[in-house]
Residue frames as qw, qx, qy, qz and C-alpha x, y, z in Angstrom:
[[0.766, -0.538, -0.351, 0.014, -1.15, -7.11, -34.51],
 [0.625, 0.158, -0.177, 0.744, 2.46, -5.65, -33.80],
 [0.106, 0.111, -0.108, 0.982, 1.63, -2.34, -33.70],
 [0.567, -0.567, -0.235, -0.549, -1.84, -2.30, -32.36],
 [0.786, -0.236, -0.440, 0.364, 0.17, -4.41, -29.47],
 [0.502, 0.185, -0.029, 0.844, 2.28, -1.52, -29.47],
 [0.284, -0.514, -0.144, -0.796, -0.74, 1.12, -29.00],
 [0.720, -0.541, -0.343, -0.266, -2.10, -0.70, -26.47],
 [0.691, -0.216, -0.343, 0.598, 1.03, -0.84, -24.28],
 [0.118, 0.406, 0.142, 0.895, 1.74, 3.32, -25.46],
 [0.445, -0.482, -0.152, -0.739, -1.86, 3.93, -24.25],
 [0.728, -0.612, -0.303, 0.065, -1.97, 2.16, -21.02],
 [0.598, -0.045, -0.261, 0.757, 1.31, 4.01, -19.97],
 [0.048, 0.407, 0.166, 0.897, 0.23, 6.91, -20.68],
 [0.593, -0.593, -0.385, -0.385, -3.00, 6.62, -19.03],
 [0.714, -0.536, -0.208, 0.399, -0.85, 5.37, -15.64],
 [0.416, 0.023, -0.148, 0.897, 1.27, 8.67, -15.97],
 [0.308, -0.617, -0.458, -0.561, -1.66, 10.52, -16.45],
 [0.776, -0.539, -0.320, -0.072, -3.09, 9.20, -13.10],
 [0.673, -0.276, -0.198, 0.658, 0.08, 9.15, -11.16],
 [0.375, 0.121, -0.064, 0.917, 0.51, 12.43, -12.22],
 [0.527, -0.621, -0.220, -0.537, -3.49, 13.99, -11.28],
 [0.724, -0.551, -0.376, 0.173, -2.99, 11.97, -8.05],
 [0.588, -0.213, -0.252, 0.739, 0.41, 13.82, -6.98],
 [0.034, 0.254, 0.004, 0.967, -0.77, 17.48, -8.09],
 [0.561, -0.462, -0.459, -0.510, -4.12, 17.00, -6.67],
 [0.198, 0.140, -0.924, 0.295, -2.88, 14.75, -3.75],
 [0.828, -0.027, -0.218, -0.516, -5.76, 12.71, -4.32],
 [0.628, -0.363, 0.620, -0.299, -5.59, 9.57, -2.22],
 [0.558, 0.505, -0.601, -0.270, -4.60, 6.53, -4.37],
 [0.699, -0.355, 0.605, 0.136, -3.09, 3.12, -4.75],
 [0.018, 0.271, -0.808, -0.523, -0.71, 1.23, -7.71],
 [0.223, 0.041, 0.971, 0.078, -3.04, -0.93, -7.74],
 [0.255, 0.683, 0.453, -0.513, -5.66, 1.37, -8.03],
 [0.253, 0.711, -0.381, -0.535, -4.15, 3.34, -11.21],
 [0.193, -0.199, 0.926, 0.256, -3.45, 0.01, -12.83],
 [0.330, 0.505, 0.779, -0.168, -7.01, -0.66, -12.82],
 [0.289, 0.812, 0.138, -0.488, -8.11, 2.63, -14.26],
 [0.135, 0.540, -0.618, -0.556, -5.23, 2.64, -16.93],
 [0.180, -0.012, 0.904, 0.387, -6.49, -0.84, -17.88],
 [0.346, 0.669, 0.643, -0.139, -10.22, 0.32, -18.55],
 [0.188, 0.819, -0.186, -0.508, -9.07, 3.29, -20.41],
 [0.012, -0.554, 0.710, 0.435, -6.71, 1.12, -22.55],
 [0.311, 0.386, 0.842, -0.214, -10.36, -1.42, -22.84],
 [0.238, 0.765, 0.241, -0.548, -11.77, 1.46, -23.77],
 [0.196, 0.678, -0.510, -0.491, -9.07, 2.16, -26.68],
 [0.228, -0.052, 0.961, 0.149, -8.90, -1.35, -27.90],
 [0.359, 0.614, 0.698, -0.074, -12.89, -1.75, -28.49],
 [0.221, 0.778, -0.212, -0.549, -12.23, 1.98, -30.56],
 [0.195, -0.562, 0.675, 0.436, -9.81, 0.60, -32.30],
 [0.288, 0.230, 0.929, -0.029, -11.95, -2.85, -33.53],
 [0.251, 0.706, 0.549, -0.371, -15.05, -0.49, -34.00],
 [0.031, 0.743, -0.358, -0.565, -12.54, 1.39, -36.64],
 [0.165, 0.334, -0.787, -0.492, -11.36, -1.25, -38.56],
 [0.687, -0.054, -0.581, -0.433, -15.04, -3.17, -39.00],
 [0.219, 0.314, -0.886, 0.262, -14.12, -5.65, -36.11],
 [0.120, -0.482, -0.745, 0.444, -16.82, -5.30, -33.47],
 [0.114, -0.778, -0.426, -0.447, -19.92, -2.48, -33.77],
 [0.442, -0.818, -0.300, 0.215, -20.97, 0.53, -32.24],
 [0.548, -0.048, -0.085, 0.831, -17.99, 2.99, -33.55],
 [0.032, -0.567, -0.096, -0.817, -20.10, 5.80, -34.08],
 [0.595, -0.746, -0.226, -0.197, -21.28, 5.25, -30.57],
 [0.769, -0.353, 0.018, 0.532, -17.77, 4.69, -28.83],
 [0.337, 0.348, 0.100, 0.869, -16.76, 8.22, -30.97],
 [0.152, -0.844, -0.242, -0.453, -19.50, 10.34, -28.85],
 [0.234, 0.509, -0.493, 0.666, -17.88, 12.66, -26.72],
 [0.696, -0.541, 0.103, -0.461, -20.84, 11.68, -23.76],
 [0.986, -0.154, 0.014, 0.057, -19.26, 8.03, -23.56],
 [0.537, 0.463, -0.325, 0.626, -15.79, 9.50, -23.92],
 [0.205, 0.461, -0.577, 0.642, -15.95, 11.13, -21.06],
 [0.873, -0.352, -0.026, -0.336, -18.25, 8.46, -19.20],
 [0.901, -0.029, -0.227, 0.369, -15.06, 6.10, -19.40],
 [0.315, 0.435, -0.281, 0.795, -12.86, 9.00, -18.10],
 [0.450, -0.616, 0.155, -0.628, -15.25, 9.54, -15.54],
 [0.965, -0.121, -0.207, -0.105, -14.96, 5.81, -14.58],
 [0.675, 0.251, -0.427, 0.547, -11.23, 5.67, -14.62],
 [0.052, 0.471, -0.378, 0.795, -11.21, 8.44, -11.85],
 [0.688, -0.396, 0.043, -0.607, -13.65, 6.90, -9.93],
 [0.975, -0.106, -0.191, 0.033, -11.97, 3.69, -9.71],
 [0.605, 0.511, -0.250, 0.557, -8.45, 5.48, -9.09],
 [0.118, 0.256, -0.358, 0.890, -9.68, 8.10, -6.70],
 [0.493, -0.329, -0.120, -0.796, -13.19, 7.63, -5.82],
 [0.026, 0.675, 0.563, 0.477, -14.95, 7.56, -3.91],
 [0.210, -0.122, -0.153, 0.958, -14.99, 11.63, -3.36],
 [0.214, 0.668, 0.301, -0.646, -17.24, 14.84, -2.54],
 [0.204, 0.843, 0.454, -0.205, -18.64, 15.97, -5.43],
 [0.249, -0.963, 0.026, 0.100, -16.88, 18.90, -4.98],
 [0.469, -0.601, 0.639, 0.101, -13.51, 17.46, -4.69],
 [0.741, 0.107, 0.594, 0.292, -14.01, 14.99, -7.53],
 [0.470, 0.841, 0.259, 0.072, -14.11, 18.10, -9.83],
 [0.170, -0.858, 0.467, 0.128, -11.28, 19.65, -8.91],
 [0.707, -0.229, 0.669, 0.031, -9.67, 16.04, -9.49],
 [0.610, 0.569, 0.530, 0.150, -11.37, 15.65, -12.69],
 [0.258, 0.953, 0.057, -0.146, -10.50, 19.69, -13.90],
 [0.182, -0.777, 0.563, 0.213, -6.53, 18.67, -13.67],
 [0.671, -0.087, 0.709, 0.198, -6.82, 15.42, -14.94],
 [0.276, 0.793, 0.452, -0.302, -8.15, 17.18, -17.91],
 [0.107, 0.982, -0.142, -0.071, -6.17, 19.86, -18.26],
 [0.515, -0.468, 0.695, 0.181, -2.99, 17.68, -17.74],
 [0.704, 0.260, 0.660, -0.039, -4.70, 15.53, -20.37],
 [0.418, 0.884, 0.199, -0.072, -5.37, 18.12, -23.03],
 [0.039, -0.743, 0.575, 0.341, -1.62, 19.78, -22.82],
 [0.411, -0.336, 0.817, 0.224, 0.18, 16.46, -23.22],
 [0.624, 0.505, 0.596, 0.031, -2.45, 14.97, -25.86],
 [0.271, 0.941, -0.158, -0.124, -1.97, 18.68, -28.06],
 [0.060, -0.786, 0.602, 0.130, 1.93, 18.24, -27.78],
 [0.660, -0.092, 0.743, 0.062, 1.93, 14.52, -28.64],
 [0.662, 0.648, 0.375, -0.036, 0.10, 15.20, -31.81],
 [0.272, 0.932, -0.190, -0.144, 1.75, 18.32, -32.73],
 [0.113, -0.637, 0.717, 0.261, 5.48, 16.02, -32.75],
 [0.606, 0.274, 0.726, 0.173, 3.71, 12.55, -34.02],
 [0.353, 0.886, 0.278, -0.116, 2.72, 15.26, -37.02],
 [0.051, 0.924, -0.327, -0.189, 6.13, 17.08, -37.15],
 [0.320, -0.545, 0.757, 0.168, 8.64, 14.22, -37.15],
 [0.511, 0.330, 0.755, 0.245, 6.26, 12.06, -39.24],
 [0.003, 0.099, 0.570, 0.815, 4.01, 13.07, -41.58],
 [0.567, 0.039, 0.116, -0.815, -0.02, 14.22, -41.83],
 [0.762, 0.256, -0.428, -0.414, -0.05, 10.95, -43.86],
 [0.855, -0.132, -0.477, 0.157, 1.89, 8.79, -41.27],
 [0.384, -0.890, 0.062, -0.237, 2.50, 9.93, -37.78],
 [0.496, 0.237, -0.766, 0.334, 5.35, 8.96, -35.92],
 [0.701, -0.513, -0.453, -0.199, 3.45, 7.32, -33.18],
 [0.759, -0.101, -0.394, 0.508, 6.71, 6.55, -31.08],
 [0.136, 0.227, -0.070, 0.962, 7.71, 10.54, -31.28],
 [0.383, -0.498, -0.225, -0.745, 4.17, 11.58, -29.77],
 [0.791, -0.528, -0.307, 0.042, 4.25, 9.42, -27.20],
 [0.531, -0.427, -0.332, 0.652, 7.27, 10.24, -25.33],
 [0.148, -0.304, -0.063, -0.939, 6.64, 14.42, -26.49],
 [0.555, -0.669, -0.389, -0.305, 3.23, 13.45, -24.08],
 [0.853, -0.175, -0.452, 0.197, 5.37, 11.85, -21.57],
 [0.409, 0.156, -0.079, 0.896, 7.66, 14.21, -21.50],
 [0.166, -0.586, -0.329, -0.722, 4.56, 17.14, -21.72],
 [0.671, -0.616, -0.346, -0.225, 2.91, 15.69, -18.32],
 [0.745, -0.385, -0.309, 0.449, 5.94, 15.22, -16.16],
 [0.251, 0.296, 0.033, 0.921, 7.11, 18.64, -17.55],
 [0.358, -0.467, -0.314, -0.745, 3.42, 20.40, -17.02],
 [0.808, -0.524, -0.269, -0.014, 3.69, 18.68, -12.82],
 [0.576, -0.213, -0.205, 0.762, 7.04, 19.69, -12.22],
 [0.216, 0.329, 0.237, 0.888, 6.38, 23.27, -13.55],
 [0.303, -0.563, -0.179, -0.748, 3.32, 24.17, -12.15],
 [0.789, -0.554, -0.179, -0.197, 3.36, 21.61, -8.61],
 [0.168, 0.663, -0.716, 0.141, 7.09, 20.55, -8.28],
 [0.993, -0.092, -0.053, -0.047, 5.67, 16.60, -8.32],
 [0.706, 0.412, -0.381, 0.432, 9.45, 15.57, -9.30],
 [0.013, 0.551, -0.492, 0.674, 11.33, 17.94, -6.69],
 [0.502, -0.439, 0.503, -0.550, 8.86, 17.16, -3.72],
 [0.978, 0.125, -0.135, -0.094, 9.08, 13.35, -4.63],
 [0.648, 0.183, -0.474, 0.568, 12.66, 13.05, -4.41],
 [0.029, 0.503, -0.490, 0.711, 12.75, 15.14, -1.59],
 [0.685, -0.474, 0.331, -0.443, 10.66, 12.94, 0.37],
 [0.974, 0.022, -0.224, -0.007, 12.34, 10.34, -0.64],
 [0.353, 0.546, -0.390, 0.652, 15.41, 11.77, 0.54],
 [0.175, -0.222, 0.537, -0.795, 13.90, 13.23, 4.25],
 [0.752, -0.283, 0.273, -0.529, 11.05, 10.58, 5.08],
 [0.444, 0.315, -0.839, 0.014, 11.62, 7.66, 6.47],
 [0.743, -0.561, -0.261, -0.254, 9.47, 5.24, 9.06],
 [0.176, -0.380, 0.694, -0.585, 11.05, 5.52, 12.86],
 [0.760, -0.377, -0.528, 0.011, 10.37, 2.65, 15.05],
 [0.291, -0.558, 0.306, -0.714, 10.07, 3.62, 19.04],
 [0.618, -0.119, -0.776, -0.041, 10.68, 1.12, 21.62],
 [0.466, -0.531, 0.400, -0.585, 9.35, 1.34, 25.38],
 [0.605, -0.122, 0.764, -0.187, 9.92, -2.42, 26.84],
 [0.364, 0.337, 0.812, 0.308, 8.38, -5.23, 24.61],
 [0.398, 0.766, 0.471, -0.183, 5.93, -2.66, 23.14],
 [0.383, -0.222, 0.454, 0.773, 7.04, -0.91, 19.67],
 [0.412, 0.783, 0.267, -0.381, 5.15, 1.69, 17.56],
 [0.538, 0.143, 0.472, 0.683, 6.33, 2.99, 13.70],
 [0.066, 0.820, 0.214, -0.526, 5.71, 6.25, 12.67],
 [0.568, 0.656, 0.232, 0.440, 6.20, 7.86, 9.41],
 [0.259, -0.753, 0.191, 0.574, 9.26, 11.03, 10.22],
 [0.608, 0.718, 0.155, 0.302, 10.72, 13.26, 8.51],
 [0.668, -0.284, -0.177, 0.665, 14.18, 14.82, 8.75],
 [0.111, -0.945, -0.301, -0.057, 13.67, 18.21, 10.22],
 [0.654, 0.188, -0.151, 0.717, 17.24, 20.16, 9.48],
 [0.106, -0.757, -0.167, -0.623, 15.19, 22.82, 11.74],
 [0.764, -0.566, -0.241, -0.192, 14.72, 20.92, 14.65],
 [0.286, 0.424, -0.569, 0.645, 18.17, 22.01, 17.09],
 [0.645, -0.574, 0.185, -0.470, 16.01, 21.11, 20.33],
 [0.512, 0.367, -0.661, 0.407, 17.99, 19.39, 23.08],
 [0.657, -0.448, -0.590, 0.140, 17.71, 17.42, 26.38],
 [0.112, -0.914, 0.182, -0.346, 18.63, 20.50, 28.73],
 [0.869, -0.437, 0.118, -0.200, 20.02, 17.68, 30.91],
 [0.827, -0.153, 0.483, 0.246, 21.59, 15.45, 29.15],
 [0.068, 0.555, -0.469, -0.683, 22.16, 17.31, 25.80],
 [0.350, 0.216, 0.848, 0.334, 20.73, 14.42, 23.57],
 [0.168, -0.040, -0.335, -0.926, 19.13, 15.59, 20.60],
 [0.463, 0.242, 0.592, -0.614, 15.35, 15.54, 21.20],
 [0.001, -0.019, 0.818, 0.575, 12.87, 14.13, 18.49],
 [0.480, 0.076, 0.329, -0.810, 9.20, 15.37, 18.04],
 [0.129, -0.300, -0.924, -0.199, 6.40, 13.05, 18.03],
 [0.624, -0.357, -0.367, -0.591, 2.61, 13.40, 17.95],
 [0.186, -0.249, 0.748, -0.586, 1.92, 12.37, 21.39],
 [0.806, 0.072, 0.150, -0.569, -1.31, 10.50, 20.20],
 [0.840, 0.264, -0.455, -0.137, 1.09, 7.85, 18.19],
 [0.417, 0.325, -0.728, 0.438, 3.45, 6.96, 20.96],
 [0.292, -0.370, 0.572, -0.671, 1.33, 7.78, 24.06],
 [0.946, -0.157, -0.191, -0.211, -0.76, 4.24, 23.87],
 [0.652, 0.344, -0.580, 0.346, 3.26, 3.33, 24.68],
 [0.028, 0.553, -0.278, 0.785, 2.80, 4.26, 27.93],
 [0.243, -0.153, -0.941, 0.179, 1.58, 2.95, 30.74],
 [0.108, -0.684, -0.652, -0.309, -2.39, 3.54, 31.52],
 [0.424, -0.796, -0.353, 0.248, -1.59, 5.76, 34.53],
 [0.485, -0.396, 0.056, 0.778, 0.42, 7.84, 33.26],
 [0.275, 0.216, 0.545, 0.762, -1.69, 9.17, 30.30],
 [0.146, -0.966, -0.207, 0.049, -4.14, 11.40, 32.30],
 [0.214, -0.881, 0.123, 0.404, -0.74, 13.44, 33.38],
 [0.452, -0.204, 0.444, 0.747, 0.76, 13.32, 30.23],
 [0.051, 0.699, 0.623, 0.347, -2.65, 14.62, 28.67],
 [0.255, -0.928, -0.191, 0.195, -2.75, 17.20, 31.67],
 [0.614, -0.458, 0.117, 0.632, 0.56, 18.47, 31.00],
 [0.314, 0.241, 0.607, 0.689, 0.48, 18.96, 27.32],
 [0.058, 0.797, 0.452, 0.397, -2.39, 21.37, 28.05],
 [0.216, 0.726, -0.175, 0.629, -0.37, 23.16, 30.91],
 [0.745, -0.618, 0.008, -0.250, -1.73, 21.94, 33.98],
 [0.418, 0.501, -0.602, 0.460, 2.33, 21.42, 35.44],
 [0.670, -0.353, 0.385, -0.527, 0.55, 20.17, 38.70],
 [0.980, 0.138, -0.073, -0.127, 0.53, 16.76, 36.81],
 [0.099, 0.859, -0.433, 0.255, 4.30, 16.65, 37.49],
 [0.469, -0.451, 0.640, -0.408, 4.13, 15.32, 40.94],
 [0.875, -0.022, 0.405, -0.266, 2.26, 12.39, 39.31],
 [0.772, 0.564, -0.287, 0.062, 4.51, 11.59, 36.77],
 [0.155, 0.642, -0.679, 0.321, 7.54, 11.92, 39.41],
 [0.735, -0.376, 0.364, -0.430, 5.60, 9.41, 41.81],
 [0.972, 0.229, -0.040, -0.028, 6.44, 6.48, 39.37],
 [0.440, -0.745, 0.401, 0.302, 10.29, 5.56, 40.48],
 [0.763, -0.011, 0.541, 0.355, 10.71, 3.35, 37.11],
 [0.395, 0.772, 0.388, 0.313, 9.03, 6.41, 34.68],
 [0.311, -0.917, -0.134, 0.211, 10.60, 9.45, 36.90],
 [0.411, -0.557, 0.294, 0.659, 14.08, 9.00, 35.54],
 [0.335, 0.259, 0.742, 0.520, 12.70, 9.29, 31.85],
 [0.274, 0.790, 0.541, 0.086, 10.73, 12.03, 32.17],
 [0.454, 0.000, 0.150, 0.879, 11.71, 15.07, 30.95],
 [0.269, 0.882, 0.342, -0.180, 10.27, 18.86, 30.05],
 [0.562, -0.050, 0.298, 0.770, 11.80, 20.74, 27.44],
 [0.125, 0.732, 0.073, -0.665, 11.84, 24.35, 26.87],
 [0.464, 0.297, 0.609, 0.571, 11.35, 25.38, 23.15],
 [0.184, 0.659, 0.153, -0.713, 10.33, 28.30, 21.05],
 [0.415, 0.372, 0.610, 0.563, 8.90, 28.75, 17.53],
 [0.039, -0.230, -0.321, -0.918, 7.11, 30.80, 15.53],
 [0.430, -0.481, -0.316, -0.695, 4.21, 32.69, 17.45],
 [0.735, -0.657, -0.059, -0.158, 5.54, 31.30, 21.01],
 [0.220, 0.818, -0.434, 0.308, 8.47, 32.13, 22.58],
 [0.395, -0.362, 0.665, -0.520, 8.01, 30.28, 25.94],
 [0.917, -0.103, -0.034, -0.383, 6.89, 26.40, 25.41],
 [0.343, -0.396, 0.841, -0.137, 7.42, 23.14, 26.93],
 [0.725, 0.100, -0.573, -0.370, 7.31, 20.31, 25.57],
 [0.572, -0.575, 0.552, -0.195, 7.00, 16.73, 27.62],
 [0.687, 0.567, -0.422, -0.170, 9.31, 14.04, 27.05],
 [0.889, -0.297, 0.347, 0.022, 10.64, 10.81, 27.78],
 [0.056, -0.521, 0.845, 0.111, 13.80, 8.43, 27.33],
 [0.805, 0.300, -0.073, -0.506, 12.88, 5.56, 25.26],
 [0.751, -0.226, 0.551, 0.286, 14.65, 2.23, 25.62],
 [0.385, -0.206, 0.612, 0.659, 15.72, 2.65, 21.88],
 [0.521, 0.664, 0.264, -0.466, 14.63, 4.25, 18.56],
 [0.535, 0.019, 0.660, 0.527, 15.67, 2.94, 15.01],
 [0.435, 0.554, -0.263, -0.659, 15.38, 4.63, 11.41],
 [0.836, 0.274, 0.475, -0.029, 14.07, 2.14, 8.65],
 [0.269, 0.788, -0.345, -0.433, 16.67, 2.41, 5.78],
 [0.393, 0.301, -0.825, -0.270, 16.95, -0.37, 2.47],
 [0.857, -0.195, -0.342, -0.332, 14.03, -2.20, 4.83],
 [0.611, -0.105, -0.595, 0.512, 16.87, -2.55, 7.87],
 [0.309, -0.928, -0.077, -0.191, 16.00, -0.73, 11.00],
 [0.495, 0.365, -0.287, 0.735, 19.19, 1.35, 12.56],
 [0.496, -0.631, -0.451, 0.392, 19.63, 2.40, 15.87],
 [0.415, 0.639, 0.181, 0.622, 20.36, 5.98, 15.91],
 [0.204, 0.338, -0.421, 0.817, 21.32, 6.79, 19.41],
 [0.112, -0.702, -0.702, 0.046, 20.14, 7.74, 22.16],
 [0.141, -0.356, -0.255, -0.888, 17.66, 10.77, 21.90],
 [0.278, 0.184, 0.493, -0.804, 14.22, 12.53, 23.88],
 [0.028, 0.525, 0.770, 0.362, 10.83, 11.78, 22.46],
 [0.090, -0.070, -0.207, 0.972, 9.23, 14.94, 22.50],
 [0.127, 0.498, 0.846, 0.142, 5.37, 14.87, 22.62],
 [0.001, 0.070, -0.096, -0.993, 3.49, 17.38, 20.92],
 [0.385, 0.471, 0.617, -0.500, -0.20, 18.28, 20.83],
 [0.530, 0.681, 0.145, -0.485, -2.10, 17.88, 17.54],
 [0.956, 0.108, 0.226, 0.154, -0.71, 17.05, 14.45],
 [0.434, -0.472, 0.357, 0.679, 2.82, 17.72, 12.68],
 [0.060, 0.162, -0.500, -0.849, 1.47, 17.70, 9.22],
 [0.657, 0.240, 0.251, -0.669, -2.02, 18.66, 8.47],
 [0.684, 0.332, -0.378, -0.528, -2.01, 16.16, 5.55],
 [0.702, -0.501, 0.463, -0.205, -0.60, 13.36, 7.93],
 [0.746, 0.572, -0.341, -0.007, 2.63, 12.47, 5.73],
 [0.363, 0.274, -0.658, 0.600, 4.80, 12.34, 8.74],
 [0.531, -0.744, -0.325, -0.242, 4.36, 12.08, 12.35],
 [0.585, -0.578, 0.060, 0.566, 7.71, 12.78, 14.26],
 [0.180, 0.950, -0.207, 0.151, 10.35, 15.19, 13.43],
 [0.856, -0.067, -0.110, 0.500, 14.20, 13.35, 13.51],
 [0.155, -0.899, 0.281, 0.297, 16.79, 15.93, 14.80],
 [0.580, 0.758, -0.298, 0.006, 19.64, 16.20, 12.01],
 [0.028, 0.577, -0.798, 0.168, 22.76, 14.59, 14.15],
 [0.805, -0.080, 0.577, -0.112, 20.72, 11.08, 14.79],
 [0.847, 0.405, 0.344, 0.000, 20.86, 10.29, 11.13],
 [0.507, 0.738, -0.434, 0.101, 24.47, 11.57, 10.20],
 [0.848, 0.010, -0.417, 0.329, 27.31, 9.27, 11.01],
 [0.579, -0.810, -0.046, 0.076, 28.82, 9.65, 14.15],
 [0.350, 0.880, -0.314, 0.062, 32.35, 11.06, 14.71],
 [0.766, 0.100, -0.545, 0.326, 35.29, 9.39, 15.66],
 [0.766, -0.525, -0.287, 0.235, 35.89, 9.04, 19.16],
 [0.265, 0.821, -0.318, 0.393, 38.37, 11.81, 20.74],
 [0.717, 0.096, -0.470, 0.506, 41.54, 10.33, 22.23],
 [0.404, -0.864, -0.288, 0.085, 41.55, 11.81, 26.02],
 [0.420, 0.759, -0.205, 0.453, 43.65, 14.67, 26.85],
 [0.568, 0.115, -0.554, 0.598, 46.31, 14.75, 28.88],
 [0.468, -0.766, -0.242, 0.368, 46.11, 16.09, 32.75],
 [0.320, 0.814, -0.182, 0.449, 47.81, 19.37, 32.30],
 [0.426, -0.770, 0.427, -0.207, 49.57, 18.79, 35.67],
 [0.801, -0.329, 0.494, 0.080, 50.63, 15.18, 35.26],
 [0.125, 0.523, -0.653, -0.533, 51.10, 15.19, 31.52],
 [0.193, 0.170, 0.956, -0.142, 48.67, 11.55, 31.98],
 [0.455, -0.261, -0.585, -0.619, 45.48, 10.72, 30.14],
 [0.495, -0.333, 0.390, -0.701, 43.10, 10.29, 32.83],
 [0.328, -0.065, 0.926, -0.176, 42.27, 6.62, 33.72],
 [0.285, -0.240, -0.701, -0.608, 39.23, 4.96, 32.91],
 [0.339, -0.574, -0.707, 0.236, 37.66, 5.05, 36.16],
 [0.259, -0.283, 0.034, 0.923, 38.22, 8.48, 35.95],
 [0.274, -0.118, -0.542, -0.786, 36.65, 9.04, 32.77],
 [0.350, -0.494, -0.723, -0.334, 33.68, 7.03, 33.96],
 [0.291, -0.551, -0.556, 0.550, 33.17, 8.90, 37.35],
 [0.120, 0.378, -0.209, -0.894, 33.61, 12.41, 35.13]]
């Protein structure tokens, strides 16, 4: 019972790396909770083998054909990832597979080497899989790499206009060097569909018209005396357009979510952009790189070169 206890744990890991690891190279739409399931019908699946081996329960010579092998394999992916095109569930299926097949080969070949033909080492094959799959995803997808790296650069942004507060999924964009011409604050792109419900109803025909070019819409945006000092247009240039504006507002305050606290992070432009930021819709703003590094210490004013005198504070505040 020990060590069948033992298989059955072995083989439901596995199965959830497996899965975790088809879903990220694939990025196949998921949940834990989803893969949990699937690993436990696969590891159902291995259990009733197992019985059907040693006499326990019938039906091993049926639970050995390769159709009903890869009926339960078809199951697990359906309950993990499905339900998908056709089309799309092959592709899904051709990696899970192939992912499968390395790591299974290399498990054997060290349960074989470190044990014996006569007694595997069971323990040794299993992490040589483990090892096989996360190796055979970093190597050919860079799962690992782009995993930490979004953990690293994404992070949800919360966007406040009055009482009303949206979240977005950002990502820090160590490209993004756009700036308030105005005011100099750093500027932060957003999808203009997630934030523009933030807005007030009359103001989202000319922030619609604007975004397609129509700079006539202007007048109506300046008409509003409470929205007029918040709006903004910022020049920009990328790749394939030298000459674009972007429009953009001052936001009563915008926080980063970090350890599940939300941080203020200055103030900044919201920069609305047309369409989305990533086609696969992992992110929806773009953070400029100086909100989310620590601010510097204050510089100590400098003397009047005529008086030799720091300058007052009414001073300062009038400058």
């Amino acid at each position: 019972m020990d060590v069948l206890v033992l298989q059955l744990v072995a083989n439901f890991l596995f199965d959830c790396l497996l899965l975790w690891a088809t879903a990220e190279v694939t990025r196949a739409a998921t949940s834990r909770g989803r893969v949990l399931y699937a690993a436990g019908l696969g590891t159902l699946y291995f259990l009733l083998y197992v019985l059907a081996q040693a006499g326990l329960v019938p039906f091993y010579g049926v639970l050995r054909w390769i159709p009903v092998v890869l009926l339960v394999s078809a199951l697990m992916l359906l309950v993990a990832f499905g339900p998908l095109r056709p089309r799309r569930m092959l592709v899904v299926a051709a990696h899970f597979y192939g992912v499968g097949f390395v790591a299974a080969g290399a498990g054997m070949a060290a349960s074989f080497l470190i044990g014996s033909p006569a007694q595997p080492d069971a323990l040794a094959g299993f992490l040589a899989a483990s090892g096989v799959i996360l190796l055979v995803a970093e190597l050919g997808w860079g799962v690992v790499q782009r995993r930490i790296w979004q953990q690293l650069y994404h992070m949800p942004l919360e966007v406040r206009f009055g009482q009303q507060v949206c979240r977005v999924q950002a990502l820090v964009d160590t490209g993004n060097r756009l700036r308030d011409p105005l005011s100099g604050v750093p500027v932060v792109v957003v999808e203009g569909d997630t934030v523009r419900r933030l807005l007030p109803d009359y103001l989202q025909p000319a922030v619609a018209s604007m975004e397609t070019g129509d700079l006539a819409a202007v007048s109506r945006l300046l008409a509003s005396e409470q929205w007029s000092s918040r709006f903004r247009v910022i020049p920009f240039a990328s790749i394939g357009r030298e000459h674009g504006l972007l429009v953009g507002f001052r936001p009563d305050e915008v926080r980063v979510v970090v350890d599940g606290r939300a941080v203020p992070v200055g103030p900044c432009i919201l920069g609305l952009c047309r369409g989305p930021l990533d086609p696969e819709g992992a992110y929806q703003a773009l953070i400029h790189p100086d909100l989310v590094q620590p601010a510097p210490a204050p510089a100590r004013p400098s003397p009047n070169l005529l008086t030799g005198r720091a300058p007052s504070a009414d001073a300062t505040r009038r400058l």
